[in-house]
N, CA, C and O atoms as a Maestro MAE file, in Angstrom:
{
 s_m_m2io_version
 :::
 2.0.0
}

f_m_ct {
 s_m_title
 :::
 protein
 m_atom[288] {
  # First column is atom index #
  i_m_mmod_type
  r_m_x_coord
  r_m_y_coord
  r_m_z_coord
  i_m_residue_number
  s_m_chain_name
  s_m_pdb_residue_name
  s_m_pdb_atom_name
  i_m_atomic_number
  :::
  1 25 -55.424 -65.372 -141.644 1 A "UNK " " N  " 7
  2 3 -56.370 -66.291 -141.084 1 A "UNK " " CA " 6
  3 2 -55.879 -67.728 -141.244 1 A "UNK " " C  " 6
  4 15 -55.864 -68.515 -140.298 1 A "UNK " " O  " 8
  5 25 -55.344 -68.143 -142.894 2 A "UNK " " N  " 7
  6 3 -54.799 -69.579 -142.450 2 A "UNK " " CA " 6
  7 2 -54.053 -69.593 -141.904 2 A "UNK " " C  " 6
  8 15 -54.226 -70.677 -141.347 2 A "UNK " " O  " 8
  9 25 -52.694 -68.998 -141.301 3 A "UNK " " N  " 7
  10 3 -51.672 -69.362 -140.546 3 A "UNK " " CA " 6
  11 2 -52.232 -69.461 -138.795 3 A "UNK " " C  " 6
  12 15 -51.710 -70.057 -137.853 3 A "UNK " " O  " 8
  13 25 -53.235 -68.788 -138.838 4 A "UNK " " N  " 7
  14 3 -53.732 -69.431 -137.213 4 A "UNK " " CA " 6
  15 2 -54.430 -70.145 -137.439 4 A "UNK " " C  " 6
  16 15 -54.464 -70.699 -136.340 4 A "UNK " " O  " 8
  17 25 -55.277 -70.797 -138.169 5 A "UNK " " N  " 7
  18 3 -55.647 -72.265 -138.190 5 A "UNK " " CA " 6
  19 2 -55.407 -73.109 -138.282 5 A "UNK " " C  " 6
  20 15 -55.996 -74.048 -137.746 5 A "UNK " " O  " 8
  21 25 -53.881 -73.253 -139.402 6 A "UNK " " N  " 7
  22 3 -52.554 -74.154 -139.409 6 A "UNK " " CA " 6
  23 2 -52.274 -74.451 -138.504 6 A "UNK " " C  " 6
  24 15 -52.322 -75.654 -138.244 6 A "UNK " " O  " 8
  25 25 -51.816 -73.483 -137.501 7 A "UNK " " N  " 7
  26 3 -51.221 -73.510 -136.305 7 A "UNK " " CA " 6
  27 2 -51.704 -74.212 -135.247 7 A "UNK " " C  " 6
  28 15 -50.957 -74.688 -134.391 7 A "UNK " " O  " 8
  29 25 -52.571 -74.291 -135.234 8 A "UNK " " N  " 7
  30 3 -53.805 -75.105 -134.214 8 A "UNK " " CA " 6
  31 2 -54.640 -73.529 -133.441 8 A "UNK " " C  " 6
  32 15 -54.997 -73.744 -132.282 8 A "UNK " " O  " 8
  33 25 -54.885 -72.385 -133.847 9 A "UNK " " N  " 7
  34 3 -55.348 -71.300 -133.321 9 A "UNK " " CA " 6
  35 2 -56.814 -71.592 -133.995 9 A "UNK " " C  " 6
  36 15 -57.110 -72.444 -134.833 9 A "UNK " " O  " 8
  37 25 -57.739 -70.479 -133.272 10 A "UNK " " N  " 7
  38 3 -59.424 -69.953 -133.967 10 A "UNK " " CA " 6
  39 2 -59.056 -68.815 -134.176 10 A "UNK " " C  " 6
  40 15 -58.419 -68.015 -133.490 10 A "UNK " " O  " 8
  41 25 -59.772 -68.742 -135.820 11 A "UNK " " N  " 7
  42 3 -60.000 -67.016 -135.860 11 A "UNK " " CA " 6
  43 2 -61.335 -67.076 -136.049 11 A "UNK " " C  " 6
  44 15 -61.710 -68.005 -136.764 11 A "UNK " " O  " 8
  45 25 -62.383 -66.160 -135.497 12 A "UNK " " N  " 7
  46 3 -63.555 -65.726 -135.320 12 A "UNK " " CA " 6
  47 2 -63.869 -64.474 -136.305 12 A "UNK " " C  " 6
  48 15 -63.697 -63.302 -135.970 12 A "UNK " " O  " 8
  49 25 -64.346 -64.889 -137.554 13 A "UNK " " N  " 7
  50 3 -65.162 -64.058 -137.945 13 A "UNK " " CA " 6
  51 2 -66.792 -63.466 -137.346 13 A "UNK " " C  " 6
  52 15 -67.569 -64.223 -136.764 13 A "UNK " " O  " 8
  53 25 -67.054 -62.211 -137.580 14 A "UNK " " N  " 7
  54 3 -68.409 -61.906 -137.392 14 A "UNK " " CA " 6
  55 2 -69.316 -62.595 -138.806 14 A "UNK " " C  " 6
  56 15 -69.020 -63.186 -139.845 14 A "UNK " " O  " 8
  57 25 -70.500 -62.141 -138.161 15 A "UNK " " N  " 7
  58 3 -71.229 -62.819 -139.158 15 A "UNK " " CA " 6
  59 2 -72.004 -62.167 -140.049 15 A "UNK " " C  " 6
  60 15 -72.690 -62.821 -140.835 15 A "UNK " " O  " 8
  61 25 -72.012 -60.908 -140.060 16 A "UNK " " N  " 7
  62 3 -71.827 -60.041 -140.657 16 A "UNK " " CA " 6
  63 2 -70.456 -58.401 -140.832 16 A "UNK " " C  " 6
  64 15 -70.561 -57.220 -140.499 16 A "UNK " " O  " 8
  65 25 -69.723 -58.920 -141.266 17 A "UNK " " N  " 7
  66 3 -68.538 -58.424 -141.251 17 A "UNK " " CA " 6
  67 2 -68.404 -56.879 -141.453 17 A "UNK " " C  " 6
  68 15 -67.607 -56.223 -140.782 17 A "UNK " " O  " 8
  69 25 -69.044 -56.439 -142.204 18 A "UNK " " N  " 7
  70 3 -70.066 -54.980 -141.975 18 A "UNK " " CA " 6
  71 2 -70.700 -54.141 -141.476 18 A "UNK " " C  " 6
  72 15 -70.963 -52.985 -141.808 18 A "UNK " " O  " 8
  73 25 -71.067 -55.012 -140.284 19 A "UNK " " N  " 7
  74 3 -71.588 -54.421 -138.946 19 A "UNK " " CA " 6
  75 2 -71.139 -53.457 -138.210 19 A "UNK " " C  " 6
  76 15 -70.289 -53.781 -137.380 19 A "UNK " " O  " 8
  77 25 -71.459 -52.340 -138.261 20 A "UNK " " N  " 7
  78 3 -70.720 -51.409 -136.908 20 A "UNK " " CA " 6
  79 2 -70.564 -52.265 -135.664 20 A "UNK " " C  " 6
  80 15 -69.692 -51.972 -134.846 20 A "UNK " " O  " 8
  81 25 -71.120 -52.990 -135.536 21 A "UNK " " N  " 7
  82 3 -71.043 -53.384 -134.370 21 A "UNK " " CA " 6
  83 2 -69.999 -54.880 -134.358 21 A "UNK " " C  " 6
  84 15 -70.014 -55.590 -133.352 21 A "UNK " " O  " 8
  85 25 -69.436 -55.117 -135.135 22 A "UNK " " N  " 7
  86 3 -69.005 -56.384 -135.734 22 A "UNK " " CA " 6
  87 2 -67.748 -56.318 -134.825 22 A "UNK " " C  " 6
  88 15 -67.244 -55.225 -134.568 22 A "UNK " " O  " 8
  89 25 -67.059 -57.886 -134.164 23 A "UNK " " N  " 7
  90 3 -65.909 -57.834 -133.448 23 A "UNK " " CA " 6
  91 2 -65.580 -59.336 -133.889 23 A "UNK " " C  " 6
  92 15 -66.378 -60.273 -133.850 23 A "UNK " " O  " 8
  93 25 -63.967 -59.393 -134.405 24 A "UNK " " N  " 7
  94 3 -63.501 -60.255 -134.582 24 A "UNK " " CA " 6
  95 2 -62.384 -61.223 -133.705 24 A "UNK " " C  " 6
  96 15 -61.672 -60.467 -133.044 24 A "UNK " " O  " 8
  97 25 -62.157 -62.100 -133.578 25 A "UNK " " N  " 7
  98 3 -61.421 -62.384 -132.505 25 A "UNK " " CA " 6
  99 2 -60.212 -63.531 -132.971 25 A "UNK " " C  " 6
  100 15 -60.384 -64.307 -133.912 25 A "UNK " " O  " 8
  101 25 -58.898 -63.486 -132.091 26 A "UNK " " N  " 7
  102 3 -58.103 -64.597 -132.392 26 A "UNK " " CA " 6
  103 2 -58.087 -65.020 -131.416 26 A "UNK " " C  " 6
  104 15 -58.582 -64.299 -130.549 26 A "UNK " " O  " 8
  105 25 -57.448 -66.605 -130.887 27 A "UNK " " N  " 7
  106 3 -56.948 -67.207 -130.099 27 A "UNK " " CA " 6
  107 2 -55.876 -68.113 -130.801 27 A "UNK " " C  " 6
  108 15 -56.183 -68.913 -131.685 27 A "UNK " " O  " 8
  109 25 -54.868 -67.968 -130.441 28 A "UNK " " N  " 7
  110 3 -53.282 -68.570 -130.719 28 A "UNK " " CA " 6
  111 2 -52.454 -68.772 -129.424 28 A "UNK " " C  " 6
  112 15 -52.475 -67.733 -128.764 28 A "UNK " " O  " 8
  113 25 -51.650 -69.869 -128.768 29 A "UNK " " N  " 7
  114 3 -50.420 -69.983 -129.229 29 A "UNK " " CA " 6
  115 2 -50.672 -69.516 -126.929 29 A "UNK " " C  " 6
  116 15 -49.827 -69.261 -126.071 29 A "UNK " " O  " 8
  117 25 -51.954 -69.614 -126.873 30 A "UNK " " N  " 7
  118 3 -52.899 -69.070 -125.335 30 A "UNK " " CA " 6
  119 2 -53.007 -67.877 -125.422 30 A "UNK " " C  " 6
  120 15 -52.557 -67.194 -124.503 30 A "UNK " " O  " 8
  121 25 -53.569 -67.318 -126.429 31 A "UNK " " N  " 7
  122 3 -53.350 -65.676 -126.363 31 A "UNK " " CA " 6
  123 2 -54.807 -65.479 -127.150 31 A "UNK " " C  " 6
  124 15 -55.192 -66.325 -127.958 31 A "UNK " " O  " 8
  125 25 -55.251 -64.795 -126.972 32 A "UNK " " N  " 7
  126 3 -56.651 -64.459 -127.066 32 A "UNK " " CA " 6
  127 2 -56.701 -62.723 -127.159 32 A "UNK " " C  " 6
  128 15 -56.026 -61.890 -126.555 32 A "UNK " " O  " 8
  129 25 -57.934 -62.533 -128.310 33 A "UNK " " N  " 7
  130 3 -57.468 -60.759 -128.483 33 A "UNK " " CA " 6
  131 2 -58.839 -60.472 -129.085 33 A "UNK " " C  " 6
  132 15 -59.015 -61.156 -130.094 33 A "UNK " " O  " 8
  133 25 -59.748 -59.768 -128.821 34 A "UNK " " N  " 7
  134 3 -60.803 -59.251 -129.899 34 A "UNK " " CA " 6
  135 2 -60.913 -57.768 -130.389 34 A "UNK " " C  " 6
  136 15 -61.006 -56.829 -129.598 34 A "UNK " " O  " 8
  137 25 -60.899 -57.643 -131.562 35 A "UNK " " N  " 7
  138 3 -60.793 -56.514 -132.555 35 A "UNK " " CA " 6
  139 2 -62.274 -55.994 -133.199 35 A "UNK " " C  " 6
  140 15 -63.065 -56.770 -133.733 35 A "UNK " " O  " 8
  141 25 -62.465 -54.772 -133.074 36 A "UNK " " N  " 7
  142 3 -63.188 -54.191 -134.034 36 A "UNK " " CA " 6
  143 2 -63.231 -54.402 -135.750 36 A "UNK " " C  " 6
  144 15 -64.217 -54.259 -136.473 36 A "UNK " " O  " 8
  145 25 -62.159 -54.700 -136.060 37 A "UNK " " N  " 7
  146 3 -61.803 -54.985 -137.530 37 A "UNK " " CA " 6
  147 2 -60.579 -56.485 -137.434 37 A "UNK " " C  " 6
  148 15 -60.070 -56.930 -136.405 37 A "UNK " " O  " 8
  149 25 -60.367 -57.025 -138.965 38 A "UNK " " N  " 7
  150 3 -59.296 -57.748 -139.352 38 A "UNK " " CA " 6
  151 2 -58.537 -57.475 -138.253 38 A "UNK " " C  " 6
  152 15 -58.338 -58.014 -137.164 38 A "UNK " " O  " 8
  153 25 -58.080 -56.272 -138.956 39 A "UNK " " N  " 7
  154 3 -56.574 -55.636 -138.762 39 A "UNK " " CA " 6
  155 2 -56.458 -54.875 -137.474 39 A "UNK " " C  " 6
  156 15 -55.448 -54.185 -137.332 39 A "UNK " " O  " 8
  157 25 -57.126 -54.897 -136.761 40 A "UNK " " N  " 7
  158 3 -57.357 -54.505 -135.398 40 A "UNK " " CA " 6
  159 2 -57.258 -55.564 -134.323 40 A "UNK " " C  " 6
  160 15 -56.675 -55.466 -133.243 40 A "UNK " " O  " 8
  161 25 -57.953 -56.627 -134.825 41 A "UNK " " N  " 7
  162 3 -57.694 -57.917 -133.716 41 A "UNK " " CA " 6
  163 2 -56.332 -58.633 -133.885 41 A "UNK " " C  " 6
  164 15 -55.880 -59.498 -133.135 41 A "UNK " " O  " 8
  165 25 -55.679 -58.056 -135.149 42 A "UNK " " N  " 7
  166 3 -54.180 -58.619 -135.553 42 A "UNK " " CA " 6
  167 2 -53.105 -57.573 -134.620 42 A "UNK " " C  " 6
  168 15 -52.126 -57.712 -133.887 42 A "UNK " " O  " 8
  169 25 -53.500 -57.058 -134.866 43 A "UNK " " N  " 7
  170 3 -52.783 -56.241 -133.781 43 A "UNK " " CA " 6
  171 2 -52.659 -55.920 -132.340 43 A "UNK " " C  " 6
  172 15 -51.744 -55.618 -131.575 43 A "UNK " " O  " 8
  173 25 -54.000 -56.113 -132.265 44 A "UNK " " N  " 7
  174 3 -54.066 -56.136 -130.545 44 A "UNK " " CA " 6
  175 2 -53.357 -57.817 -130.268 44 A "UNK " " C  " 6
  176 15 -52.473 -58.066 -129.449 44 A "UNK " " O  " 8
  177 25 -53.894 -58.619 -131.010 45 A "UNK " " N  " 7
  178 3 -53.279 -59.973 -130.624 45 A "UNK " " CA " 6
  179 2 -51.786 -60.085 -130.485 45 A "UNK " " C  " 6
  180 15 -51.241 -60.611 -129.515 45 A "UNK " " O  " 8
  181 25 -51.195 -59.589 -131.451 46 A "UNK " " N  " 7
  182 3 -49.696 -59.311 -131.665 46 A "UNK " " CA " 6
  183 2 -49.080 -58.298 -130.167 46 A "UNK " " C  " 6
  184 15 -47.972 -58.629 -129.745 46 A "UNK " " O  " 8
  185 25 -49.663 -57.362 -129.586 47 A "UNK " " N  " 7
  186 3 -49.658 -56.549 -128.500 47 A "UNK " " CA " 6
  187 2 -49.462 -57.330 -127.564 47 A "UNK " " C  " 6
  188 15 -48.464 -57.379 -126.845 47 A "UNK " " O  " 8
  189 25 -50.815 -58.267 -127.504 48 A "UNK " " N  " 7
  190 3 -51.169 -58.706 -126.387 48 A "UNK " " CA " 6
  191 2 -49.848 -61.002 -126.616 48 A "UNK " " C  " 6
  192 15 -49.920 -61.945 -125.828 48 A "UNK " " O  " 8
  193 25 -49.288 -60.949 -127.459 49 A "UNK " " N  " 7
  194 3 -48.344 -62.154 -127.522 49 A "UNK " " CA " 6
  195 2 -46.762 -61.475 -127.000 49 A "UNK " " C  " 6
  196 15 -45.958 -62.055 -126.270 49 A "UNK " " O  " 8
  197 25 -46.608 -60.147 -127.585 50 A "UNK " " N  " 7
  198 3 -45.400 -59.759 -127.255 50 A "UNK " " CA " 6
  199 2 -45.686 -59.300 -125.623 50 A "UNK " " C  " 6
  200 15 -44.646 -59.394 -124.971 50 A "UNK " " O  " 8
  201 25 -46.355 -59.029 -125.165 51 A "UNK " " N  " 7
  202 3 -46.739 -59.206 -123.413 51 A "UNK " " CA " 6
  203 2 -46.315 -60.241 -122.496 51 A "UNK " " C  " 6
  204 15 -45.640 -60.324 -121.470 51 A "UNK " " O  " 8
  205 25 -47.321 -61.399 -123.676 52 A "UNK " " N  " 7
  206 3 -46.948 -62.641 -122.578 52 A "UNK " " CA " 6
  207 2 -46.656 -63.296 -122.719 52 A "UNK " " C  " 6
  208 15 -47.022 -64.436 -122.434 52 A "UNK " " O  " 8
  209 25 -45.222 -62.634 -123.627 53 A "UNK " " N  " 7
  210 3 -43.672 -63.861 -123.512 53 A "UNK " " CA " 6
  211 2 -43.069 -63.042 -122.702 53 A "UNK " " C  " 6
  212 15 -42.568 -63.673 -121.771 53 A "UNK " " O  " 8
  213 25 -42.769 -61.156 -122.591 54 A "UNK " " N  " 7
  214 3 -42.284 -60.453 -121.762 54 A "UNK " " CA " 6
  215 2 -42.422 -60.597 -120.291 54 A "UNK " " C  " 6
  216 15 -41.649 -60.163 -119.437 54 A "UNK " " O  " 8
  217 25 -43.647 -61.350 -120.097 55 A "UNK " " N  " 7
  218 3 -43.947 -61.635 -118.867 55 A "UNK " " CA " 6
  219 2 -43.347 -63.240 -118.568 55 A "UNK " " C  " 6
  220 15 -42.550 -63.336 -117.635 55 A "UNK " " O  " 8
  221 25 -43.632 -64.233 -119.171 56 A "UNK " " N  " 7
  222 3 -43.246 -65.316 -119.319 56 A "UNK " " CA " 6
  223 2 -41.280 -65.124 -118.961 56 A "UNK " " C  " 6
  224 15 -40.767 -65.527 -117.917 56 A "UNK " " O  " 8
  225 25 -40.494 -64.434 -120.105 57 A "UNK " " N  " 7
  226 3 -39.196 -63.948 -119.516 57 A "UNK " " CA " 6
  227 2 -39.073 -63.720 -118.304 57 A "UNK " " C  " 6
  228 15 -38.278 -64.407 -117.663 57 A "UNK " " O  " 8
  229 25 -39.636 -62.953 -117.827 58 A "UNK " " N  " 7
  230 3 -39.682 -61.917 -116.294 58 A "UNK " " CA " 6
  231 2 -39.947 -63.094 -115.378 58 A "UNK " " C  " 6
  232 15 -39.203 -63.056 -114.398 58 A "UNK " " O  " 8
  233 25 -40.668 -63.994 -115.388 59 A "UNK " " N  " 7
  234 3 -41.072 -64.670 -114.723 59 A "UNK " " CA " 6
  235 2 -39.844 -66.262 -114.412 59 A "UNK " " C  " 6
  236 15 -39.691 -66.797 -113.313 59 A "UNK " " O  " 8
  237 25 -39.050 -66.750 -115.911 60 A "UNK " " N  " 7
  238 3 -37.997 -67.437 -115.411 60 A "UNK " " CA " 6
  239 2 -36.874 -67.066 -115.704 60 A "UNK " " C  " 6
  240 15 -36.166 -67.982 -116.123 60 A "UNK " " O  " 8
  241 25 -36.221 -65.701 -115.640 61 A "UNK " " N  " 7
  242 3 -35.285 -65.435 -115.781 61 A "UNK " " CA " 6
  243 2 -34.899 -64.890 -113.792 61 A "UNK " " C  " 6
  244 15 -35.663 -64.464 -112.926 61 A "UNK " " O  " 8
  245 25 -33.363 -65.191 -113.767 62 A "UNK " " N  " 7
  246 3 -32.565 -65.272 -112.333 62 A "UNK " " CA " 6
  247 2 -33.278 -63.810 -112.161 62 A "UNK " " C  " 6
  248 15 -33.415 -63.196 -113.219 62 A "UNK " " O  " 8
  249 25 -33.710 -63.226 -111.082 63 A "UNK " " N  " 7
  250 3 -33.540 -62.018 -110.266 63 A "UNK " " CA " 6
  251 2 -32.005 -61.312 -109.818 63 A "UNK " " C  " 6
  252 15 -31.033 -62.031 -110.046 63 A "UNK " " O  " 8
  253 25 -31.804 -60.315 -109.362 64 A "UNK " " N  " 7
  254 3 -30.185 -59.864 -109.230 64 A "UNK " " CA " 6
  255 2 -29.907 -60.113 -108.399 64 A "UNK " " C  " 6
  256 15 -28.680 -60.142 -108.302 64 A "UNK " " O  " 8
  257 25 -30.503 -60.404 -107.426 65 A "UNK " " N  " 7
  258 3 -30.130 -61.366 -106.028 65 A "UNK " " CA " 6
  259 2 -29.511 -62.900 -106.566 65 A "UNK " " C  " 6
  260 15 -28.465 -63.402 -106.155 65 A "UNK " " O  " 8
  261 25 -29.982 -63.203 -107.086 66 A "UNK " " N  " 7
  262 3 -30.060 -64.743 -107.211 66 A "UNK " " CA " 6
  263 2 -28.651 -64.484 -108.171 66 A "UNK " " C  " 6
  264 15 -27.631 -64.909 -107.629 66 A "UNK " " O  " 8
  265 25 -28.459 -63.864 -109.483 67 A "UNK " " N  " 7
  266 3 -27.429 -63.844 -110.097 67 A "UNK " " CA " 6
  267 2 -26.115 -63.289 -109.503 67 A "UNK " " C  " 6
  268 15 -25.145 -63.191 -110.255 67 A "UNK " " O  " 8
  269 25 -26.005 -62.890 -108.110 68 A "UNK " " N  " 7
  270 3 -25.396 -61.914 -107.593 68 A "UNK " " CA " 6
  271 2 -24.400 -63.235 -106.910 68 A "UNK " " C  " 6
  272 15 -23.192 -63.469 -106.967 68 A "UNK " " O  " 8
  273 25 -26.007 -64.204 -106.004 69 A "UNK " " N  " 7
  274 3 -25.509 -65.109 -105.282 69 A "UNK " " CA " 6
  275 2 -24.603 -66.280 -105.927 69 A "UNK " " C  " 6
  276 15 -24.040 -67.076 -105.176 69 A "UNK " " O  " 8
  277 25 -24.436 -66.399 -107.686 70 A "UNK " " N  " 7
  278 3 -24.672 -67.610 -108.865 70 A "UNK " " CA " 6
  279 2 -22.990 -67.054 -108.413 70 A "UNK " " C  " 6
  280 15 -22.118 -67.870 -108.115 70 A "UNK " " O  " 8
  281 25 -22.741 -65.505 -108.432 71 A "UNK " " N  " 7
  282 3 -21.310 -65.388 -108.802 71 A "UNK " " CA " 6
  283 2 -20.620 -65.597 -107.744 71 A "UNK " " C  " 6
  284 15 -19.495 -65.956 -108.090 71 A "UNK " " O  " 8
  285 25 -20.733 -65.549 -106.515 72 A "UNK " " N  " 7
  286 3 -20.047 -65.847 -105.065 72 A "UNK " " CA " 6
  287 2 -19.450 -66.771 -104.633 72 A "UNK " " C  " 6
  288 15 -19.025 -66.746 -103.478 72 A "UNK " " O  " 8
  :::
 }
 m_bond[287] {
  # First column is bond index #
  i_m_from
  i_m_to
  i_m_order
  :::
  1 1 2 1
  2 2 3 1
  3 3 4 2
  4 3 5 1
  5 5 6 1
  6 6 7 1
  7 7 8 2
  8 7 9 1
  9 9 10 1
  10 10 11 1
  11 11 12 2
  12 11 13 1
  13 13 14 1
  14 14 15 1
  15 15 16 2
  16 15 17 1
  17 17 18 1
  18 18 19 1
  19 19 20 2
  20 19 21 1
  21 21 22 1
  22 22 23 1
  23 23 24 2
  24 23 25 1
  25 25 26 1
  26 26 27 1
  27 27 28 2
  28 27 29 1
  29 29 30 1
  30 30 31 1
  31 31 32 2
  32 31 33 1
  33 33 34 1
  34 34 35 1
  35 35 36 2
  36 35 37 1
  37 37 38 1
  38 38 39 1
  39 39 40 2
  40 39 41 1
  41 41 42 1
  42 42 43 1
  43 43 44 2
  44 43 45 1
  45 45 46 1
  46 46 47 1
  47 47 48 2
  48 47 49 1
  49 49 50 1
  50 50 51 1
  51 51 52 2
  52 51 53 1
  53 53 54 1
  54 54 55 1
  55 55 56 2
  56 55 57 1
  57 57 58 1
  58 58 59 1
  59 59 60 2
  60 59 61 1
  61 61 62 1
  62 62 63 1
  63 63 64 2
  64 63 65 1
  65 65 66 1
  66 66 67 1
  67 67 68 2
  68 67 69 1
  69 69 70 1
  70 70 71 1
  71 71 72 2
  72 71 73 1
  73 73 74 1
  74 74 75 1
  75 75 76 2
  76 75 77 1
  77 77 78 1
  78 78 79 1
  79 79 80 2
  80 79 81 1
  81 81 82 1
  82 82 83 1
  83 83 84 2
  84 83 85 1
  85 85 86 1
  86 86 87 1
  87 87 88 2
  88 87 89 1
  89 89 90 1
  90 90 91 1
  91 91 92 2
  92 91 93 1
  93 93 94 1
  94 94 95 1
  95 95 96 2
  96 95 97 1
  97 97 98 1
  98 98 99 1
  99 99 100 2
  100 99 101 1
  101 101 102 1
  102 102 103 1
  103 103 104 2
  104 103 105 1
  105 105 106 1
  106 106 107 1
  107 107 108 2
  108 107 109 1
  109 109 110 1
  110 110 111 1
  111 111 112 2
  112 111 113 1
  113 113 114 1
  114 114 115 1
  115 115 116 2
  116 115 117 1
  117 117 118 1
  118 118 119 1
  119 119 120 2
  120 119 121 1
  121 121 122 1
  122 122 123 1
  123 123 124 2
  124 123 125 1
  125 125 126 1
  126 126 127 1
  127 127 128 2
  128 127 129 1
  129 129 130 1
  130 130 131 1
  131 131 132 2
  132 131 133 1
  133 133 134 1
  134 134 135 1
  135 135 136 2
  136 135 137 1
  137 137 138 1
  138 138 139 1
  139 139 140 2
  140 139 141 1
  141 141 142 1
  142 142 143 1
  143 143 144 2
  144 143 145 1
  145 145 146 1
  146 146 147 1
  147 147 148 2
  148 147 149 1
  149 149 150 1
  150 150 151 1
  151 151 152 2
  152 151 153 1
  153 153 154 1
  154 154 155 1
  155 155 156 2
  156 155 157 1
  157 157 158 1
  158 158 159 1
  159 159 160 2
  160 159 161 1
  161 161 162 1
  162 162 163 1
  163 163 164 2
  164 163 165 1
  165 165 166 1
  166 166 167 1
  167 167 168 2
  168 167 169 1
  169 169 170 1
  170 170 171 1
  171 171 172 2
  172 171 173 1
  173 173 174 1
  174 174 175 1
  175 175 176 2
  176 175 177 1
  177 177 178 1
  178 178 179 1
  179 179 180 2
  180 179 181 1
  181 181 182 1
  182 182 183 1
  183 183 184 2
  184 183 185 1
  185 185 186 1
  186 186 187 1
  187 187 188 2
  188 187 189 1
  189 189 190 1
  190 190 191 1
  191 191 192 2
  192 191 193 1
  193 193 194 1
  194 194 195 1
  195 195 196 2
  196 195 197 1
  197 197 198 1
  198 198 199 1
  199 199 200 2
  200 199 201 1
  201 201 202 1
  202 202 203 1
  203 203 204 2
  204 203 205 1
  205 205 206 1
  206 206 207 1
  207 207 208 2
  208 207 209 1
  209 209 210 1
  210 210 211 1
  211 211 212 2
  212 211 213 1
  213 213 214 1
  214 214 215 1
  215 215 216 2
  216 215 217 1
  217 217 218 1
  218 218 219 1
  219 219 220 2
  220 219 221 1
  221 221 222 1
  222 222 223 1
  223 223 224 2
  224 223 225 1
  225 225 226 1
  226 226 227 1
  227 227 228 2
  228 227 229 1
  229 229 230 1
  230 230 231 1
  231 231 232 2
  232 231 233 1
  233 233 234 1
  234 234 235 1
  235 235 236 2
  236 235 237 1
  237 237 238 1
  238 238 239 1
  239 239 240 2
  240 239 241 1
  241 241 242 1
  242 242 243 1
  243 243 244 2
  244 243 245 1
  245 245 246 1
  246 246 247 1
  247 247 248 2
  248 247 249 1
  249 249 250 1
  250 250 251 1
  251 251 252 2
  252 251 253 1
  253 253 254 1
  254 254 255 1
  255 255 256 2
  256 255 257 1
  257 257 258 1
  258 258 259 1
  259 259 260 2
  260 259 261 1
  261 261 262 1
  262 262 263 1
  263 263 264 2
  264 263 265 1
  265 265 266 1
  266 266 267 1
  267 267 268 2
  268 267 269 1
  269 269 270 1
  270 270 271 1
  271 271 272 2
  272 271 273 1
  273 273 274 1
  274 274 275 1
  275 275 276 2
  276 275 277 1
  277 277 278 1
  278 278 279 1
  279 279 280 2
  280 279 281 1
  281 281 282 1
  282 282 283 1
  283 283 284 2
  284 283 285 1
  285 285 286 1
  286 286 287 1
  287 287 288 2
  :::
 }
}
């Protein structure tokens, strides 16, 4: 929890943490994730960061056309 608040992130505790019904949430780094537990929203968050840098890659890295044309 402190290293995403350090960071400039929110972590969202419930307010009763006990709750069956209780959901916790992060936002970091533009990544946003809500968990049933701690260790559930740490993980889905972590899921959902390694996504959207994979996508972020995909998105400015050359296509094989374009690297095809770089070598010509």
């Amino acid at each position: 929890m402190n290293e995403v608040i350090e960071t400039g992130g929110e972590y969202f505790l419930p307010p009763d943490r006990h709750a069956e019904n209780a959901l916790w949430a992060i936002r970091l780094h533009g990544v946003f994730a809500i968990g049933t537990s701690e260790l559930n929203v740490i993980r889905k968050w972590r899921t959902a960061a390694m996504a959207a840098c994979l996508n972020a890659q995909q998105l400015t890295s050359p296509t094989g056309a374009e690297l095809a044309g770089a070598e010509a």
